[in-house]
N, C-alpha and C positions, 0 to 999 in steps of 0.2 A: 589412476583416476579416482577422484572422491568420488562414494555412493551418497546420492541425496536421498534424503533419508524424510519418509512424508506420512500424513498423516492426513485418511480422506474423510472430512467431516460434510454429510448430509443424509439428514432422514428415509431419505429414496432407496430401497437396495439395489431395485434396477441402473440407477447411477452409482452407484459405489460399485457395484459386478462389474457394470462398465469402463469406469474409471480402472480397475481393478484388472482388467482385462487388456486395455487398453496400455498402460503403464509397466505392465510385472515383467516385458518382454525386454523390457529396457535396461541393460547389465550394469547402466549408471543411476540405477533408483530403485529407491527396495524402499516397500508398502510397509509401513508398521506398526501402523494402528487405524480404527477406524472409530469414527462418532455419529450418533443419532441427532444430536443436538449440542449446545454450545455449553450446558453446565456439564456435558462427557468431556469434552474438547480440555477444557477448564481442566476438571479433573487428570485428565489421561496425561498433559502435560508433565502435572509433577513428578509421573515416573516417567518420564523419556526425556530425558538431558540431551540425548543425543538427537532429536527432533530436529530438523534443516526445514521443512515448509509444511504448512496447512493449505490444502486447497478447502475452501470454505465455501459450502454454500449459503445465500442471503434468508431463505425462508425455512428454516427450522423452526421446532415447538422449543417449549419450557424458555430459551433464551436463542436468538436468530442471530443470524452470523454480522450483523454492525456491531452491535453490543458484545458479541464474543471477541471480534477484532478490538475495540477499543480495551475491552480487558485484558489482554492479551501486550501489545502494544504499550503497556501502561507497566505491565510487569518482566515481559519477556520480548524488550525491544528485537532480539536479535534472533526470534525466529519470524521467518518470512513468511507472509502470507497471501496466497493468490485468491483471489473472489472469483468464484463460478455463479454467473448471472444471466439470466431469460432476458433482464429488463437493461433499457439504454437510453430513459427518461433523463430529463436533464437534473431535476431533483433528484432522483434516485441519485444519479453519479458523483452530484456535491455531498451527500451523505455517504458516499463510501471512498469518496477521498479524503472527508472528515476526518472517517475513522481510521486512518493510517496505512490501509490497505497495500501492498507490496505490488500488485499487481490483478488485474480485472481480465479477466474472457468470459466470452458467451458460451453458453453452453450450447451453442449450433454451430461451434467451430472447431474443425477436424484435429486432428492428433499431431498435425505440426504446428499450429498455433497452439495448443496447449505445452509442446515440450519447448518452442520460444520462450515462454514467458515461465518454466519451468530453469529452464537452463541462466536466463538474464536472472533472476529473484537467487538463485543459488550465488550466481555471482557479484550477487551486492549491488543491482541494476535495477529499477521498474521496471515491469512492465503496464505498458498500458496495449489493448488490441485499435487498429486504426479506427475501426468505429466508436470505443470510447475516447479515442483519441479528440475525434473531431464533435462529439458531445461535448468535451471537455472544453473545447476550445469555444463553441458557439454559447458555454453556459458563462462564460467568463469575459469574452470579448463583449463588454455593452459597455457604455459609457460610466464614468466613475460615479456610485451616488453619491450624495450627499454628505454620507458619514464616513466615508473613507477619507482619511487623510493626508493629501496629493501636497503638502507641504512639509512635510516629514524630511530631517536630516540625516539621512543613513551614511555612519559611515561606510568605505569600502569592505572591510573586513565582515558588515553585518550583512552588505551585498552579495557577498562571496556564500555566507554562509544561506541566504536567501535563494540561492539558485542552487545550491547543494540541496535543500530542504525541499524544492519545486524539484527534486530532480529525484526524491524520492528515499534521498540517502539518510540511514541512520544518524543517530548521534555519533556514534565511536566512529564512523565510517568519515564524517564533516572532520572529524578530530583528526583523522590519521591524513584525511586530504589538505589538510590547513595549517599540520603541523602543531598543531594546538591541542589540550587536553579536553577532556569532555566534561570538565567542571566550565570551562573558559565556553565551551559550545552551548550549553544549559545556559547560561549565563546572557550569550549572545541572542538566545532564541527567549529568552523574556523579556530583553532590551527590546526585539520587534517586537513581539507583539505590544507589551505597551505605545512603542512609539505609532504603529500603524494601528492602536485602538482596533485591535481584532481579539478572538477569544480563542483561534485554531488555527492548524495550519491550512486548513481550508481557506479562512480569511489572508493568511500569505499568499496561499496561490494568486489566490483572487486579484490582490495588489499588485503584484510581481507580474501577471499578462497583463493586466490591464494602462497599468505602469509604462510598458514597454521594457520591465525590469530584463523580460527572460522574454522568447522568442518564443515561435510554434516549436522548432526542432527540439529546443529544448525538454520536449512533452516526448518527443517521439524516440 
C-alpha cells in the first residue's frame, strides 16, 4: 500500500497537534512537514518532491491558502490539495473552486470525512463534502446571464474534456483518460475558454451545470 505522504498547512497549532493527532495513527499516511502560512508552504515544497497532498487552510497571514492554491496549482499541478474551511458561503466556494482546489471539508467534520476526501484526492478523484456539494450546486443552478454564451459550438471531444475538468481531473490525468497528450488537453482547455468567453475554470463549471452539460452526480 502507498503511504500518502502530507503536509499540514495552518497557523493554528491547536489544529495542526489535532490534525497531527488525528492522522499519524494512520499506517497509510505519514505527516511530513508542517506550515504557518502559504509563503512556508511555497517554500517547503521545493524540498519534498515526494509530497502527495496539502491539507490547506483558508485564513493564514503573510499569504492565505486561495492564493497559495493557485500558486501551487500553476506550478505543481500534480500535488493534491484539500481545503479545511469554517465557511460554506456561496462566494466563498466559487473562490475556492477557482482556485483549483482538490478537494474542500469543514473543519467540524469528524475523522471519516476527512480520510474520504484524503483517500479520493490520493486517488486522482475530488472531493467535495455533501454540504459543499450542495452550495455548489445552488451557487450555479440560476438561470444563464447575459454573458455566458449559450450558443457556443463544442465539439465532443471539448465536451469530454469539459466534464473531466468539472470533475476535478488534472491535466495529465484528462490525457491518460482521453487517450490524448497533455499538449492536445492544454490546447483543448483554451479552445473553451475562449469559445465560452470565460477567464477560469470556475467559469466552465459555471456553463457546464448550468448548460445541463454535466449533472448534480457528476459534483458528487
Amino acid at each position: 500500500m502507498k503511504t500518502v505522504k502530507i503536509l499540514i498547512a495552518d497557523d493554528h497549532d491547536l489544529i495542526r497537534e489535532g490534525l497531527k493527532s488525528l492522522l499519524e495513527p494512520e499506517p497509510s499516511i505519514t505527516i511530513i512537514a508542517e506550515a504557518i502560512n502559504g509563503e512556508e508552504v511555497l517554500a517547503q515544497i521545493k524540498q519534498l518532491p515526494e509530497l502527495d497532498i496539502i491539507l490547506m487552510d483558508i485564513n493564514m497571514p503573510v499569504m492565505d491558502g486561495i492564493d497559495t492554491t493557485l500558486k501551487i496549482k500553476e506550478n505543481y499541478p500534480e500535488i493534491g490539495i484539500i481545503v479545511l474551511t469554517m465557511y460554506n458561503r456561496k462566494e466563498f466556494v466559487k473562490n475556492l473552486i477557482a482556485s483549483g482546489a482538490d478537494g474542500y471539508v469543514l473543519k467540524n467534520s469528524g475523522k471519516k470525512v476527512l480520510m474520504e476526501a484524503i483517500n479520493c484526492v490520493a486517488g486522482g478523484e475530488p472531493y467535495y463534502e455533501k454540504e459543499i456539494t450542495r452550495t455548489i450546486m445552488s451557487t450555479f443552478k440560476k438561470p444563464l446571464s447575459y454573458r455566458t454564451n449559450v450558443d457556443v459550438e463544442l465539439t465532443e471531444r471539448e465536451k469530454d474534456v469539459i466534464r473531466l475538468i468539472v470533475r476535478g481531473k488534472s491535466t495529465e490525468e484528462i490525457a491518460e483518460q482521453l487517450f490524448i497528450s497533455k499538449h492536445t488537453v492544454d490546447t483543448h482547455r483554451k479552445h473553451i475558454l475562449a469559445k465560452l468567453e470565460v477567464k477560469n475554470v470556475a467559469g466552465i463549471i459555471r456553463y457546464a451545470i448550468q448548460t445541463g452539460l454535466v449533472k448534480d452526480y457528476d459534483l458528487l
